[in-house]
C-alpha positions as CSV (number, residue, x, y, z in Angstrom):
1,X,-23.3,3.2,1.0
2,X,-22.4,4.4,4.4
3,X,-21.8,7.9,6.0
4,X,-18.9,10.4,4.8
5,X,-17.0,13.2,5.9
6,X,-18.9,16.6,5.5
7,X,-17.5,19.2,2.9
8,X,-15.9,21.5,5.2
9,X,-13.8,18.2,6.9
10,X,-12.6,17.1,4.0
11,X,-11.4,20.8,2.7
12,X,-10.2,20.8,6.4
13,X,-7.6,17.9,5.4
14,X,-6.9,19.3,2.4
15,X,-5.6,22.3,3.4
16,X,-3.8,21.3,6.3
17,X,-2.0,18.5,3.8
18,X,-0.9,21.8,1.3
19,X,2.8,21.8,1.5
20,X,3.8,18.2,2.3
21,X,5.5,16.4,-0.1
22,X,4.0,13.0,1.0
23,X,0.4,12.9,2.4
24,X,0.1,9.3,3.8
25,X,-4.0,7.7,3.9
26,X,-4.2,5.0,6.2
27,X,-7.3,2.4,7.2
28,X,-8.0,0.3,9.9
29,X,-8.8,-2.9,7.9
30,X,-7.8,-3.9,4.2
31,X,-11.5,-4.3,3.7
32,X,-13.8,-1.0,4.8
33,X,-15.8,0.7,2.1
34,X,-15.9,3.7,3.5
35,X,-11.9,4.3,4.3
36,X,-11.0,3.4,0.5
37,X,-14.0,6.2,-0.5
38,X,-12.7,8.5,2.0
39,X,-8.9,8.1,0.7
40,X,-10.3,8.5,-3.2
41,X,-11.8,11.5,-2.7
42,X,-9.3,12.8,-0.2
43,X,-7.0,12.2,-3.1
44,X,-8.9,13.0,-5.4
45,X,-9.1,17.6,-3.8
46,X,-5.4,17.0,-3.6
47,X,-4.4,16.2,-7.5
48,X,-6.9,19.1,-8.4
49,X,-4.9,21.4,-6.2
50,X,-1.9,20.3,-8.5
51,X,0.2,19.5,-6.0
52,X,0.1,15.8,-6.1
53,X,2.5,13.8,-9.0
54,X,1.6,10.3,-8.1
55,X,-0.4,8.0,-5.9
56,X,1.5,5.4,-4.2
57,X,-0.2,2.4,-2.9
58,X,0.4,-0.6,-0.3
59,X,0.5,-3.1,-3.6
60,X,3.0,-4.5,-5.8
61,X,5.0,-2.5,-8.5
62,X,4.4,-4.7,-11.4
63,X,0.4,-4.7,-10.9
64,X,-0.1,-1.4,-10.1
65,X,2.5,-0.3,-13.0
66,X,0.0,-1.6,-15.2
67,X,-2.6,0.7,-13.8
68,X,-0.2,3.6,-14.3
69,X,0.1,3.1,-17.7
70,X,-3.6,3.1,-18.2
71,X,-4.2,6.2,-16.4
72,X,-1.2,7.9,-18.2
73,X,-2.9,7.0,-21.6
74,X,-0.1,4.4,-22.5
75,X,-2.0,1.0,-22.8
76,X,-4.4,-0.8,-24.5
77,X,-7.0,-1.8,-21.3
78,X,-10.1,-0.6,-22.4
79,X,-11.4,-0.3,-18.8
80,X,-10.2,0.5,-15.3
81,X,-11.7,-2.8,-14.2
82,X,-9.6,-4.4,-17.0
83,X,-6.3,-2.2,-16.0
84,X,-7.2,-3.8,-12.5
85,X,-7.1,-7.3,-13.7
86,X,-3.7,-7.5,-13.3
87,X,-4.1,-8.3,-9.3
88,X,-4.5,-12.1,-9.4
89,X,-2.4,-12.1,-6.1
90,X,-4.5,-12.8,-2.5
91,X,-5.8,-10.5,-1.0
92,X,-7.5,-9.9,-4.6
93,X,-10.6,-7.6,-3.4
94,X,-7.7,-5.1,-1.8
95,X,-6.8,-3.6,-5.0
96,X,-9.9,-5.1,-7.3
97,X,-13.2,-3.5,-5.6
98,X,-15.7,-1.0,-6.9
99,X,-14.0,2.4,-5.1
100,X,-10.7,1.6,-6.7
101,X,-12.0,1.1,-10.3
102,X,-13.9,4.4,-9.8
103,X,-10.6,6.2,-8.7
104,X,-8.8,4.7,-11.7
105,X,-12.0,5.5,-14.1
106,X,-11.6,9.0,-12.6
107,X,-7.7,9.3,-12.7
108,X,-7.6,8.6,-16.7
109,X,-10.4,10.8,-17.2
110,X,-8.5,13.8,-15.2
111,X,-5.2,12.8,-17.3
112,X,-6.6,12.6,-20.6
113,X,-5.6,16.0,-22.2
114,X,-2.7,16.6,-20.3
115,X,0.7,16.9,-21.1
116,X,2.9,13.9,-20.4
117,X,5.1,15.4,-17.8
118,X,1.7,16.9,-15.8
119,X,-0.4,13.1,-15.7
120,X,-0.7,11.9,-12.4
121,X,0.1,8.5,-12.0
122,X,-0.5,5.3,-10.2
123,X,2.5,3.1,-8.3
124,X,3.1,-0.2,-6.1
125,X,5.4,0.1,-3.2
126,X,4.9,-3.5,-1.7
127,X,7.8,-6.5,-2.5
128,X,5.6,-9.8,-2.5
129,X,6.0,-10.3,-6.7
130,X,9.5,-11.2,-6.9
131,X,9.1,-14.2,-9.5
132,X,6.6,-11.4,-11.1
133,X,9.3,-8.8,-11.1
134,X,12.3,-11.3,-12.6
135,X,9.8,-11.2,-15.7
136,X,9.4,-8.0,-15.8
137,X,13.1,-7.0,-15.7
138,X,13.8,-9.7,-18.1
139,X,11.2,-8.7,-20.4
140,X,12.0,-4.8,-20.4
141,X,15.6,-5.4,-20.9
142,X,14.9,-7.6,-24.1
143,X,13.4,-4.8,-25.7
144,X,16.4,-1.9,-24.9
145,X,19.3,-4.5,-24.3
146,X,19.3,-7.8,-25.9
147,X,22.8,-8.6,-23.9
148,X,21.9,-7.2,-20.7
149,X,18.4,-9.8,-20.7
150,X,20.8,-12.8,-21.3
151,X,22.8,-11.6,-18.0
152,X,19.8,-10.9,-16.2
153,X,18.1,-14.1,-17.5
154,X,21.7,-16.3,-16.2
155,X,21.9,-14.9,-13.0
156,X,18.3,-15.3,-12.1
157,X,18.6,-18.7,-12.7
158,X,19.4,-18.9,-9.0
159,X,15.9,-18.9,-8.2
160,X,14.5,-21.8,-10.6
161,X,16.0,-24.7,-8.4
162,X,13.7,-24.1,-5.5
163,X,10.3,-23.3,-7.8
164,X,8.0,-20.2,-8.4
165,X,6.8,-20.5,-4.5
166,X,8.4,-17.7,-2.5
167,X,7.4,-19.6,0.8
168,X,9.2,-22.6,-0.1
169,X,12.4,-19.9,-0.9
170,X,12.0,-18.8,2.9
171,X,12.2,-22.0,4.4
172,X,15.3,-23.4,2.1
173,X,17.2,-20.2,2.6
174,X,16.1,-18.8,5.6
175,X,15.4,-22.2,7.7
176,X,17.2,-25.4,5.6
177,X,20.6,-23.5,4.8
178,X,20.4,-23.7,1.1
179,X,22.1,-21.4,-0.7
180,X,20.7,-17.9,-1.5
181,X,20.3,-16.1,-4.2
182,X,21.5,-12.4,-3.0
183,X,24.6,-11.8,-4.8
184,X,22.9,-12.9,-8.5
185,X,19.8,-10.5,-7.2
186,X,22.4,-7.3,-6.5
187,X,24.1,-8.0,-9.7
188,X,21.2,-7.2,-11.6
189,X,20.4,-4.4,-9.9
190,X,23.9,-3.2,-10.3
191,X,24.3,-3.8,-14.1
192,X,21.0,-1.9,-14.4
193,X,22.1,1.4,-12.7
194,X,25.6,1.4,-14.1
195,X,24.0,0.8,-17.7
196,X,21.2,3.6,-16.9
197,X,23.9,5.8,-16.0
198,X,26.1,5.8,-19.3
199,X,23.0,5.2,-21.5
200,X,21.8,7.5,-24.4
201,X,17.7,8.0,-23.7
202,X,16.0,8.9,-26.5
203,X,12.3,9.8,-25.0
204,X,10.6,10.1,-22.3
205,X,8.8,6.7,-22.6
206,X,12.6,4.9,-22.8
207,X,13.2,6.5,-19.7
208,X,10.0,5.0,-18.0
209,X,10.9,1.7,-19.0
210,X,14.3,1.7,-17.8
211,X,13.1,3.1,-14.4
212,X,10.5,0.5,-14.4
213,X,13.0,-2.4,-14.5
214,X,15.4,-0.6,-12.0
215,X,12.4,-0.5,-9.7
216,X,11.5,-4.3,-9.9
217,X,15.0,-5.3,-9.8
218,X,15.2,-3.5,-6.3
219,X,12.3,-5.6,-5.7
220,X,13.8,-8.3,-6.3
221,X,17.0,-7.9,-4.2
222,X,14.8,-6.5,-1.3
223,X,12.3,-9.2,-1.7
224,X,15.0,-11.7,-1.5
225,X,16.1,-10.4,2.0
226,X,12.5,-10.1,3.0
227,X,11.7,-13.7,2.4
228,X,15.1,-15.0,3.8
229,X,14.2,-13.3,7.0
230,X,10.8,-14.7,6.9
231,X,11.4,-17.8,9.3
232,X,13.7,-15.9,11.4
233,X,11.5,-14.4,14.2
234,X,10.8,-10.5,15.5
235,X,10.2,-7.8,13.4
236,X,13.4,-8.2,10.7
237,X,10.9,-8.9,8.0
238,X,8.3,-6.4,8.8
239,X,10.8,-3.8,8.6
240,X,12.7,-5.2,5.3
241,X,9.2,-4.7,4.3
242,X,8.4,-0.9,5.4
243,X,12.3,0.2,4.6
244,X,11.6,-1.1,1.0
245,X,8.3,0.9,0.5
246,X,10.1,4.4,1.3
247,X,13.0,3.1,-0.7
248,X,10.6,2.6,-3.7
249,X,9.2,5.9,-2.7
250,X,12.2,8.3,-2.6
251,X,13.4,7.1,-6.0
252,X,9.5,7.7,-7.4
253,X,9.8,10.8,-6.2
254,X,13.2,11.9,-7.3
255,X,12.1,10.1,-10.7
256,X,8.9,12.3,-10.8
257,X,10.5,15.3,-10.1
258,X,13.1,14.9,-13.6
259,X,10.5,16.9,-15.1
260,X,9.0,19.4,-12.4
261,X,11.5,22.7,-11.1
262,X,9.8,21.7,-7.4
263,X,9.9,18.0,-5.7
264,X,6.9,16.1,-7.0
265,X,4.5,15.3,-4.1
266,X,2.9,11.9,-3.7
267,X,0.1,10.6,-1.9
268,X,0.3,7.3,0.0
269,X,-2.3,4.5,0.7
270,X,-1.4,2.2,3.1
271,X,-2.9,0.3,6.2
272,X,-2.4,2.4,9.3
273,X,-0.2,0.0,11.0
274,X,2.7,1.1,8.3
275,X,1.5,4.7,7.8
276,X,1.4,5.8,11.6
277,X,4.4,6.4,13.1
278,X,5.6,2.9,14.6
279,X,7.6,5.0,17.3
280,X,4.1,5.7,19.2
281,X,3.1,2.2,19.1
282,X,3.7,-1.0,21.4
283,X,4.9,-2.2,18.1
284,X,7.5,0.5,17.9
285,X,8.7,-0.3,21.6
286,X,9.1,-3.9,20.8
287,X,11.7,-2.7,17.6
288,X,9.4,-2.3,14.5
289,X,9.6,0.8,11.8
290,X,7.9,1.4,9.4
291,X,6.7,3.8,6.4
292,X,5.3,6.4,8.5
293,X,8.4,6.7,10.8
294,X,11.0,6.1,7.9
295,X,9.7,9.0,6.5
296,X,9.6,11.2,8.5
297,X,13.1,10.2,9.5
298,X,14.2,10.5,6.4
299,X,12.8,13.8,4.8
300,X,11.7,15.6,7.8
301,X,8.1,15.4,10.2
302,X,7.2,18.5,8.0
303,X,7.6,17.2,4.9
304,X,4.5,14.8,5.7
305,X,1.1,15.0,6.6
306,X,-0.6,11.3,8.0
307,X,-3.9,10.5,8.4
308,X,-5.5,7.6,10.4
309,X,-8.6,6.0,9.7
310,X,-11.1,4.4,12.5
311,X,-14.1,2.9,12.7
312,X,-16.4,1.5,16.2
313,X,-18.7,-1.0,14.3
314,X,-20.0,-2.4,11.0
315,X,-18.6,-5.4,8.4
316,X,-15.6,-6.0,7.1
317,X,-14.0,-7.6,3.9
318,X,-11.4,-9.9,4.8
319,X,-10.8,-13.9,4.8
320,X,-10.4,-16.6,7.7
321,X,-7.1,-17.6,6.8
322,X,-4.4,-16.5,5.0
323,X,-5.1,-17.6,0.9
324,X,-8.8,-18.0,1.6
325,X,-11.8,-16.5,-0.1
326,X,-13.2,-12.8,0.6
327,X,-16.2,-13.3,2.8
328,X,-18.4,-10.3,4.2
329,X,-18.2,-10.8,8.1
330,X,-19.6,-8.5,11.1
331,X,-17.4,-6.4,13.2
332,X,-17.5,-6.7,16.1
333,X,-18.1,-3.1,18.4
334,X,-14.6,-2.1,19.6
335,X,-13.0,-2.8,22.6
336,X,-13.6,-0.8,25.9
337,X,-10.6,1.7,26.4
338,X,-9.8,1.6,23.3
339,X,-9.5,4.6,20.6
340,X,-12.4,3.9,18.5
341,X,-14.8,3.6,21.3
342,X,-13.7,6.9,22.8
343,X,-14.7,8.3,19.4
344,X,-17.7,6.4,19.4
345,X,-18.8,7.9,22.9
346,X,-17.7,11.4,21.4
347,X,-19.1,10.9,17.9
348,X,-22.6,12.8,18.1
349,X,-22.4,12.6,13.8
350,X,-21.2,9.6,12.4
351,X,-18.8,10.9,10.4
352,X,-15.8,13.4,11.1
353,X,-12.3,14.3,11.6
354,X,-9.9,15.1,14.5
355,X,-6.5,16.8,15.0
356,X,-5.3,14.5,17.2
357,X,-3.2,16.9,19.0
358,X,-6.6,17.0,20.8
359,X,-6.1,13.6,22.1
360,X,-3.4,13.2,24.6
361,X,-2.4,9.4,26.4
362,X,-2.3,5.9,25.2
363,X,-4.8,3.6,24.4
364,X,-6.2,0.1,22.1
365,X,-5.8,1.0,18.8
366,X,-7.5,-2.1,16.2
367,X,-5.9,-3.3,13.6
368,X,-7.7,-5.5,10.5
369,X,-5.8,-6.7,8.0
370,X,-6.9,-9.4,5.0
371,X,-7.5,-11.7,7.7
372,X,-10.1,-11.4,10.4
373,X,-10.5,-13.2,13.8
374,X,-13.2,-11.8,15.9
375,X,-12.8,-15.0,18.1
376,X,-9.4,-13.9,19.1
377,X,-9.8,-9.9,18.8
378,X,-7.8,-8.8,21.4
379,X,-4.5,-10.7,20.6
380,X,-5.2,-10.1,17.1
381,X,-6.4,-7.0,16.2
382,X,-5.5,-4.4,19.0
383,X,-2.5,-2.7,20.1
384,X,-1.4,0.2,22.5
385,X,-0.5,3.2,20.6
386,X,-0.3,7.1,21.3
387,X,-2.3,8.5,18.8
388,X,-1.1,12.2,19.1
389,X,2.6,11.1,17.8
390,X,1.2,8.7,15.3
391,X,-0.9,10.5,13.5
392,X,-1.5,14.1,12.3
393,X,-5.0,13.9,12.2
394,X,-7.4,10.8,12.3
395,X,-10.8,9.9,10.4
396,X,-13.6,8.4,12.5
397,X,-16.4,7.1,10.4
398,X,-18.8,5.2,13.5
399,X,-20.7,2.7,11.7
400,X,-19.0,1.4,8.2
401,X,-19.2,-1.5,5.6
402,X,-17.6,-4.0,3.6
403,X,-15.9,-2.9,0.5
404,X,-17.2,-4.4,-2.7
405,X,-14.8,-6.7,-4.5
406,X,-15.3,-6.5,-8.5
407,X,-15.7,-10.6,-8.2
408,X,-18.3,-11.1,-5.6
409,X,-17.3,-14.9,-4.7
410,X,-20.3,-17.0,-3.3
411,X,-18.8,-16.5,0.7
412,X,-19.0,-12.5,0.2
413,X,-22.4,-12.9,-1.5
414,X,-23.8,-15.1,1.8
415,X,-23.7,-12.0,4.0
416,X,-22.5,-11.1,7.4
417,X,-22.0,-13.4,10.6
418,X,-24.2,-13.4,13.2
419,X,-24.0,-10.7,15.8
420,X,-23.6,-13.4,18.5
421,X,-20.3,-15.3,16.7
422,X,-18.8,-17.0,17.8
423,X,-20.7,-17.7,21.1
424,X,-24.3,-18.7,19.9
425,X,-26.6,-18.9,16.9
């Protein structure tokens, strides 16, 4: 299924990533066989290395914690695919496709033998489970602290009067002035860390657990903000967003490293638009951050090492609107001036990488999510960025394809678009 990076390119990326505590993976779309391929095999030279604790993905904690603990050896799934399962949430293809349940095949398989403190494992940074993540708190603290689930369970209680819909949350809070539900949110959160700091742990695994409800009840109280701030215009929410992921990320790493006498290292997968630094980016200019900036912000530029993906032409996995059904469409060739088709004019082999301190300016940079509009590309998908300061180095792959989903639904299965959509037939 479509071209790859050569040997020596990939060992290229490997060793210039040796060192950095946090290699972030983009992609250009949510839905490109080859960038998730790329990214699991990237990943995959890294871990062997040993320098890599955890991958850390653009998904939320709850379903990807279930993944972890069937990579670590510490749950009954019988299967990857079944371990996957647990991403019922749209965009279900973005975590539930072919390459994904070959990484997490591969992951168990590479941790099976090890000791516990030397399994890699697999995380969510992403906030969009919050009635997902009440359970999870609730349900953890029933098993280690009867009283402390009532509390939880009382105070959480906020959130039943406007339903299991976080939309419907945004609008009453952030739109209709009803009440929120912060301070009940916090309180949680607060009761947790104070009761994690006096407790007695007796293993490992009670450890885990407790850090595993401390991490959805953050969730929960940044999620809260994030969908208050929904309805209120410019980029508050995007960046409640992005601040949350490197949030959830400093305190995996710090939890990682309990065990290890150096800082546990952690690779990232994220779309490019929160893994490249949002300060070389129109986006950046008009008051954005995000994960890639925070970052390095936070821990030091050295301390990372970002990659880009790109692609000029192919198909995509994505829907048509936002809650609709995968569908396989054609992408269109990218935009003159823009990034991907000065790679395209300078490919010569369609596959390969660059050290973008070789590429000096500004220029259209695209941008697919889970949704695709080719009928409205430029306003939708493309965005002036410097590549240079956004990026480390950046993955060109010319000519790619749609990533499988594990459920092919009848709209994937009916094929591309025509090449003349939207303008003929």
């Amino acid at each position: 299924m479509g071209q790859g990076l050569e040997h020596d390119a990939r060992e290229w990326l490997v060793a210039r990533a040796q060192g950095a505590r946090f290699v972030l993976l983009g992609e250009a779309s949510h839905g490109t066989h080859e960038f998730y391929r790329e990214r699991a095999e990237l990943t995959k030279r890294l871990i062997e290395t040993g320098a890599i604790s955890a991958v850390a993905v653009e998904a939320d904690w709850p379903d990807a914690y279930r993944v972890n603990r069937y990579v670590r050896g510490a749950d009954d799934d019988a299967s990857a695919e079944q371990a996957l399962s647990g991403f019922e949430r749209f965009p279900v293809w973005m975590w539930r496709n072919t390459v994904v349940a070959e990484f997490v095949a591969w992951l168990r398989a590479f941790n099976d033998g090890r000791a516990r403190s030397e399994r890699v494992g697999f995380y969510g940074l992403d906030l969009y489970s919050l009635h997902r993540s009440i359970d999870e708190v609730v349900r953890v603290l029933d098993r280690v602290d009867p009283l402390a689930a009532e509390r939880a369970r009382a105070r959480y209680a906020c959130f039943d009067h406007l339903g299991t819909d976080p939309r419907v949350y945004a609008y009453e809070t952030g739109l209709a002035g009803a009440q929120s539900c912060e301070r009940e949110a916090i309180a949680v959160l607060m009761d947790l860390r104070e009761e994690a700091a006096v407790a007695a742990v007796a293993d490992a695994l009670e450890e885990d657990r407790r850090f595993c409800a401390q991490m959805n009840a953050l969730l929960v109280v940044d999620a809260e903000a994030h969908y208050r701030a929904l309805y209120g215009g410019g980029h508050e929410s995007w960046n409640l967003r992005d601040r949350h992921m490197v949030r959830t990320l400093d305190a995996l790493a710090a939890h990682l490293a309990r065990d290890r006498r150096e800082p546990a290292g952690v690779v990232v997968w994220a779309h490019n638009s929160h893994v490249g630094d949002a300060r070389a980016t129109e986006r950046g200019d008009a008051g954005e951050v995000n994960v890639g900036q925070l970052v390095r912000e936070r821990f030091g530029s050295g301390t990372a090492f970002i990659v880009g993906f790109t692609t000029y032409r192919g198909t995509v996995t994505a829907a048509s609107r936002w809650g609709g059904e995968a569908e396989r469409t054609r992408l269109r060739d990218a935009l003159p001036g823009s990034w991907e088709e000065l790679l395209h004019e300078q490919a010569g082999r369609p596959a390969f990488v660059v050290d973008t301190r070789e590429l000096e300016g500004r220029g259209l940079q695209r941008a697919v999510g889970v949704i695709y509009r080719p009928e409205t590309e430029r306003l939708s998908h493309y965005f002036d960025a410097c590549v240079a300061d956004q990026f480390d180095a950046l993955v060109h792959i010319d000519e790619t394809q749609a990533l499988e989903p594990l459920q092919r639904m009848s709209r994937w299965e009916a094929g591309e678009l025509p090449e003349t959509y939207p303008h003929g037939v």
